[in-house]
N, CA, C and O atoms as a MOPAC input file, in Angstrom:
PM7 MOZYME 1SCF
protein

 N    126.34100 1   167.31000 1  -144.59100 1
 C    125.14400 1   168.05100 1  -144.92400 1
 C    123.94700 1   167.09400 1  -144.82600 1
 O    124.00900 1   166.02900 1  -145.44000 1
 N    122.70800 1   167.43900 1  -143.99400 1
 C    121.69300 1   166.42500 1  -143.99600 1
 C    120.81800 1   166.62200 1  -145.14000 1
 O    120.76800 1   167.67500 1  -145.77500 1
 N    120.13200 1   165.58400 1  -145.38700 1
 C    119.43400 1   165.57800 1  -146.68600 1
 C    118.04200 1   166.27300 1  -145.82300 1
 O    117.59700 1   166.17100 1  -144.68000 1
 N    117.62300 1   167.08100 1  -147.17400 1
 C    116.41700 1   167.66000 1  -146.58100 1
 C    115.14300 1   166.70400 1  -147.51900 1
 O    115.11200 1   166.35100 1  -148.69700 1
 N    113.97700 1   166.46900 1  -146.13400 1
 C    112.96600 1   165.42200 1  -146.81500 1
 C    112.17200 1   166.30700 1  -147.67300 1
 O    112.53900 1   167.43000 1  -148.02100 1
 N    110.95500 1   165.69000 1  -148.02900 1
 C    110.02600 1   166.70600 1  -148.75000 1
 C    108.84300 1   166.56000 1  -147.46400 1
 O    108.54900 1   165.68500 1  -146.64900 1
 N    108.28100 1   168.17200 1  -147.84600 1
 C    107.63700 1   168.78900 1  -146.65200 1
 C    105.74400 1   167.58300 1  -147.26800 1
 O    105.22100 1   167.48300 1  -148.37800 1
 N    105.33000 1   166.93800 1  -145.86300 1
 C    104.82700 1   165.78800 1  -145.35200 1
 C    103.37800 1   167.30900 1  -145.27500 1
 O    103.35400 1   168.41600 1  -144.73800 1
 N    102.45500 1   166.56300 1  -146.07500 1
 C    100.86900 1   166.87100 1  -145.83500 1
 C    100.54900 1   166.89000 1  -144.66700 1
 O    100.83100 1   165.93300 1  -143.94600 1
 N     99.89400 1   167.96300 1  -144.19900 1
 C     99.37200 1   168.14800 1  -142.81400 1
 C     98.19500 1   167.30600 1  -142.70200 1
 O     98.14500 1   166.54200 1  -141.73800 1
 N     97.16400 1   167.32700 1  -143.60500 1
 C     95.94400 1   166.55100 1  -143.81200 1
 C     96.13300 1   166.19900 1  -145.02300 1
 O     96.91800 1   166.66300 1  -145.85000 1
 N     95.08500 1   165.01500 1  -145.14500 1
 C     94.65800 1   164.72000 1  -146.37100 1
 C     93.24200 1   165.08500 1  -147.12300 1
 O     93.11900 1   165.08100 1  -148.34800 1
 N     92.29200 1   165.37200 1  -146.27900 1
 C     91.49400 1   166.33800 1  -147.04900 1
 C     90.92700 1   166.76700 1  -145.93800 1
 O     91.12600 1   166.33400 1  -144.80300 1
 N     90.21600 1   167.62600 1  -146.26600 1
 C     89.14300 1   168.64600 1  -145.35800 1
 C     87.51700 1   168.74900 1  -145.40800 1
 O     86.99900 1   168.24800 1  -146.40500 1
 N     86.79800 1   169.24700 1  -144.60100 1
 C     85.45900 1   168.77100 1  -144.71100 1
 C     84.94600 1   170.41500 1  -144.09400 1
 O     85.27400 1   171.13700 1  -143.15200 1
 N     83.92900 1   170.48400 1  -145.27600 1
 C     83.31200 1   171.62400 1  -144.73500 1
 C     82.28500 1   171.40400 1  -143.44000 1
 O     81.63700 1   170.36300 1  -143.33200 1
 N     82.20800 1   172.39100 1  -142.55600 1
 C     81.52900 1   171.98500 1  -141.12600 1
 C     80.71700 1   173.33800 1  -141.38100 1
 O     79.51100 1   173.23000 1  -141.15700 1
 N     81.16200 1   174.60700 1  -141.81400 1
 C     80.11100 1   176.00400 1  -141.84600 1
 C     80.10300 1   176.24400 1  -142.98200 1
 O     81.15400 1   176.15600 1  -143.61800 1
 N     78.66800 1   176.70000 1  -143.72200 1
 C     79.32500 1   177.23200 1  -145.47100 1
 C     77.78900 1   177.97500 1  -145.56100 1
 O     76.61400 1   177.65400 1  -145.38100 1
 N     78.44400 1   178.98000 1  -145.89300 1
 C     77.08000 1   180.34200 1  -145.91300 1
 C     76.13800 1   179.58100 1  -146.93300 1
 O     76.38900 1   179.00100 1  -147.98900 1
 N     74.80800 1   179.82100 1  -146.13800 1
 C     73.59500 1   179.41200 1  -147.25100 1
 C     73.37200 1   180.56200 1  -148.24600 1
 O     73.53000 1   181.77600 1  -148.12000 1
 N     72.94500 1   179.78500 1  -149.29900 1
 C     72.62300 1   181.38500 1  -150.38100 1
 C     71.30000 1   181.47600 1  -149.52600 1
 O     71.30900 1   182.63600 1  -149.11600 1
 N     70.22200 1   180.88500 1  -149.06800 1
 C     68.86700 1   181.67800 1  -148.76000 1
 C     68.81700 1   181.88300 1  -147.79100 1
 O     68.32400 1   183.00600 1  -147.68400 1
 N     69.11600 1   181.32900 1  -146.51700 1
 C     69.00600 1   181.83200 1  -145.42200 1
 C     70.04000 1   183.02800 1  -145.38200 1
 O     69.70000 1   183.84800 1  -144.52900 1
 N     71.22000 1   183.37900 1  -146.05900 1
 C     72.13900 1   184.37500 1  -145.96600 1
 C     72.69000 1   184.32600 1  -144.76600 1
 O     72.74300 1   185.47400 1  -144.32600 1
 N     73.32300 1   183.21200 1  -143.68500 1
 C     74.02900 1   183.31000 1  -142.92500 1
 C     74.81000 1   181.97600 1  -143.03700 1
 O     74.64200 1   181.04900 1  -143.82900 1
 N     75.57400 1   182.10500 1  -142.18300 1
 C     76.59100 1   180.74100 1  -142.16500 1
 C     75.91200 1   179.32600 1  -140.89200 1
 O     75.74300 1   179.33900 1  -139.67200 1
 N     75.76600 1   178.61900 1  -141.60400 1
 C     75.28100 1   177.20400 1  -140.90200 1
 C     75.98400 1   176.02300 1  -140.71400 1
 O     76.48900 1   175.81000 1  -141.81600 1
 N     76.21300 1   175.40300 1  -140.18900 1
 C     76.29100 1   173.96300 1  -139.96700 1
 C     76.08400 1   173.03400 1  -141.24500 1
 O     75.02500 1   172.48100 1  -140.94700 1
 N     76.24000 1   172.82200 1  -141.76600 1
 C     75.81500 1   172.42700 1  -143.19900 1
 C     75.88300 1   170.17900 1  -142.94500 1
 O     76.63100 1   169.65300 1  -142.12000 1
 N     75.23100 1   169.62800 1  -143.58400 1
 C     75.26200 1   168.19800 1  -143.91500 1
 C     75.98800 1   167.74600 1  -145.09300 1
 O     76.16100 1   168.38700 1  -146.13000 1
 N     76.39500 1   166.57000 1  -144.82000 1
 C     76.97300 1   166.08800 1  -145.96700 1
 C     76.15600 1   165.29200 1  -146.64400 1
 O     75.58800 1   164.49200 1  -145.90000 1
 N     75.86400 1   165.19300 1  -147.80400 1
 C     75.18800 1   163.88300 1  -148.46600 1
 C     75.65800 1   163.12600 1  -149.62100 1
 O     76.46200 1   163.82500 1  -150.23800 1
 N     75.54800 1   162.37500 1  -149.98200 1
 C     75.99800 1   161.27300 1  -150.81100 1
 C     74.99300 1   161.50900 1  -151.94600 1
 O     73.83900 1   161.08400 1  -151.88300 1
 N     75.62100 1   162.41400 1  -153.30400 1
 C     75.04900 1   162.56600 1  -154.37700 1
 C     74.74800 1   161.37700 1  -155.39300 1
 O     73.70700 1   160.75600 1  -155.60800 1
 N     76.17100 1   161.26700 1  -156.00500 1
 C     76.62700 1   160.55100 1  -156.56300 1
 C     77.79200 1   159.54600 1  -156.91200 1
 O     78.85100 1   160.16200 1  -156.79200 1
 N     78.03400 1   158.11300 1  -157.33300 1
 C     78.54200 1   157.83900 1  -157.31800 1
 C     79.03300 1   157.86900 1  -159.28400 1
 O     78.43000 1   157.61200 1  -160.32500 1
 N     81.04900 1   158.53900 1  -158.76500 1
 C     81.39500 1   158.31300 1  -160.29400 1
 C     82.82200 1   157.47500 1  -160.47600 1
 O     83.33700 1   156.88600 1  -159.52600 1
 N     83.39400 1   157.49400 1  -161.80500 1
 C     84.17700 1   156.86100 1  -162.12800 1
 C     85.37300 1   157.80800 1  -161.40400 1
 O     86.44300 1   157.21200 1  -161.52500 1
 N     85.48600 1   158.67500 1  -160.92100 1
 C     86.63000 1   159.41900 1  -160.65900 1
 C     86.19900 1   159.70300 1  -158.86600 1
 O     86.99600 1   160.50500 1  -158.37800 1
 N     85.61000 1   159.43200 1  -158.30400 1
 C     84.84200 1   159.62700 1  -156.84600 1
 C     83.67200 1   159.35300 1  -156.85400 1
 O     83.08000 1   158.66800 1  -157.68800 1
 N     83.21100 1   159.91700 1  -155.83400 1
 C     81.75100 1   160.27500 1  -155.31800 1
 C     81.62100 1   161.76000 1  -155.15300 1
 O     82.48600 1   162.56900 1  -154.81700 1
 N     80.72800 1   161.89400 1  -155.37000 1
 C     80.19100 1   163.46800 1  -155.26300 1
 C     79.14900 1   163.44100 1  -154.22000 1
 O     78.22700 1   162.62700 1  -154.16400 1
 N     79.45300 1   164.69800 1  -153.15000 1
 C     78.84500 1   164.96300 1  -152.24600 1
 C     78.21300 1   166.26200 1  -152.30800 1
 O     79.12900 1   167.04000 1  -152.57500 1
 N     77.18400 1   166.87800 1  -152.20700 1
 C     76.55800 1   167.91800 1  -151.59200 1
 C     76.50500 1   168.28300 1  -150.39300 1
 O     76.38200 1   167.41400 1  -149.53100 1
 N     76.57700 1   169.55900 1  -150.05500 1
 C     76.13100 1   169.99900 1  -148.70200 1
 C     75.15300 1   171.12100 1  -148.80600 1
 O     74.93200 1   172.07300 1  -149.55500 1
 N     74.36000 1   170.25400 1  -147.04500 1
 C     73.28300 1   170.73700 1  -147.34400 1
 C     73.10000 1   171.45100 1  -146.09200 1
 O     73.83000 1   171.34800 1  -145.10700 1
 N     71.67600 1   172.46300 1  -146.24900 1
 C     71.51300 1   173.40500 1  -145.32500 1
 C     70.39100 1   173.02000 1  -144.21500 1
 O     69.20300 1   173.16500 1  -144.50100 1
 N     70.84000 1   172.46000 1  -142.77200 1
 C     69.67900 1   171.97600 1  -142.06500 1
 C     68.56700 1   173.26500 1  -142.37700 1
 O     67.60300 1   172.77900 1  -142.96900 1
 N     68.48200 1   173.99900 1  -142.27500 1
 C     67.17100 1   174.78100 1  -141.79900 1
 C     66.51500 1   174.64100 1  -142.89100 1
 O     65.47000 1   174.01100 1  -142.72400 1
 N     66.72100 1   174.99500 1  -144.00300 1
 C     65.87800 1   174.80300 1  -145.44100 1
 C     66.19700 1   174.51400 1  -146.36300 1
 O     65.68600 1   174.98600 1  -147.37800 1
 N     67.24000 1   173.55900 1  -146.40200 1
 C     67.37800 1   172.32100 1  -147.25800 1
 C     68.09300 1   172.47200 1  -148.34300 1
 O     68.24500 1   171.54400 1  -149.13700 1
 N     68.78400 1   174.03100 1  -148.56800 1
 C     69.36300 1   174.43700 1  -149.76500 1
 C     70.80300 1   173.68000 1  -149.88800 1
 O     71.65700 1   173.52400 1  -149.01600 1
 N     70.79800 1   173.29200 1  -151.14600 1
 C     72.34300 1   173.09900 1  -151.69900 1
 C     73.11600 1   174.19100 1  -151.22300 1
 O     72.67900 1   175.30700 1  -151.50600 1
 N     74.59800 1   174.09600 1  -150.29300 1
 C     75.21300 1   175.23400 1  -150.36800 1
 C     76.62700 1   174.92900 1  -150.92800 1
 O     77.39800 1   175.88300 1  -151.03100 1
 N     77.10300 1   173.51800 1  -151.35100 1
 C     77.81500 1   173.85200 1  -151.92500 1
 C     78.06700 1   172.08900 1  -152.16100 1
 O     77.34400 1   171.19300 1  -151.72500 1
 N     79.13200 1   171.96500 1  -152.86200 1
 C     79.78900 1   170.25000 1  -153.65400 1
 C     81.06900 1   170.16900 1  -153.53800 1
 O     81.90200 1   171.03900 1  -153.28500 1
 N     81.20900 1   168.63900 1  -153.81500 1
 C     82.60100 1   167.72100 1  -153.77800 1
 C     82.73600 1   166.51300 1  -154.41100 1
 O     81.73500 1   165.82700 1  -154.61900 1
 N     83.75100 1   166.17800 1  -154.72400 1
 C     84.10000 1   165.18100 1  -155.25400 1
 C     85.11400 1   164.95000 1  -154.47200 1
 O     85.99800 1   165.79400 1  -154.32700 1
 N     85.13200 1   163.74500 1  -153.84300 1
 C     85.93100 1   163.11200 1  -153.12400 1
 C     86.58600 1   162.12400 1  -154.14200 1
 O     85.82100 1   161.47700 1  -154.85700 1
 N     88.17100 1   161.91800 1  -154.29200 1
 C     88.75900 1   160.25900 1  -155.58200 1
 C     88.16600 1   159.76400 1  -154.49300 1
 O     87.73500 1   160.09800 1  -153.38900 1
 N     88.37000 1   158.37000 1  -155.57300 1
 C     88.00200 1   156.68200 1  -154.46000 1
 C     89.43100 1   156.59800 1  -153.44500 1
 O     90.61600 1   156.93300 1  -153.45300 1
 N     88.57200 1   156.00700 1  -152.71300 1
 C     89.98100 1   155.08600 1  -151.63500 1
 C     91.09000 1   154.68700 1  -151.90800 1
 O     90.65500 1   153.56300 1  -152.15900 1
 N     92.13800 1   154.58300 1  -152.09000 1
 C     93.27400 1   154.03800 1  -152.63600 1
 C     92.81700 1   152.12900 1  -152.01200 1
 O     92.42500 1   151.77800 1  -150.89900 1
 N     93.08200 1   151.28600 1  -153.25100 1
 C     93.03400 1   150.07100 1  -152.88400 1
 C     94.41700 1   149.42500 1  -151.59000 1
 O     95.23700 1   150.26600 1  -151.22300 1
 N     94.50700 1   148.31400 1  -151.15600 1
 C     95.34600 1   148.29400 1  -149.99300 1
 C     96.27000 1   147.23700 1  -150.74400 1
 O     97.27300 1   146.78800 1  -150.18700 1

């Protein structure tokens, strides 16, 4: 009988690339920016090229040390 492994992460995280603006009311291209830095990650915002709205956040953990 073969040993069965444990099922292997496809990714390790994901990145928003479209995320509906609340003001413009359509879906955009959105930016990433570098909010803050914390004890548990960094926190990122994304932002809306056309008019600049927050459309949404993240917290990324830190890096694993090597």
């Amino acid at each position: 009988m073969p040993m069965q492994r444990a099922p292997r992460a496809s990714f390790e995280r994901m990145n928003a690339t479209l995320l509906a603006c609340p003001k413009c009311r359509v879906a955009v291209p959105v930016r990433k920016r570098l909010l803050l830095v914390l004890p548990n990650g960094e926190k990122y915002e994304y932002v809306c090229p056309q008019c600049g709205s927050t459309c949404g956040d993240t917290i990324e953990p830190p890096a694993r040390p090597f």
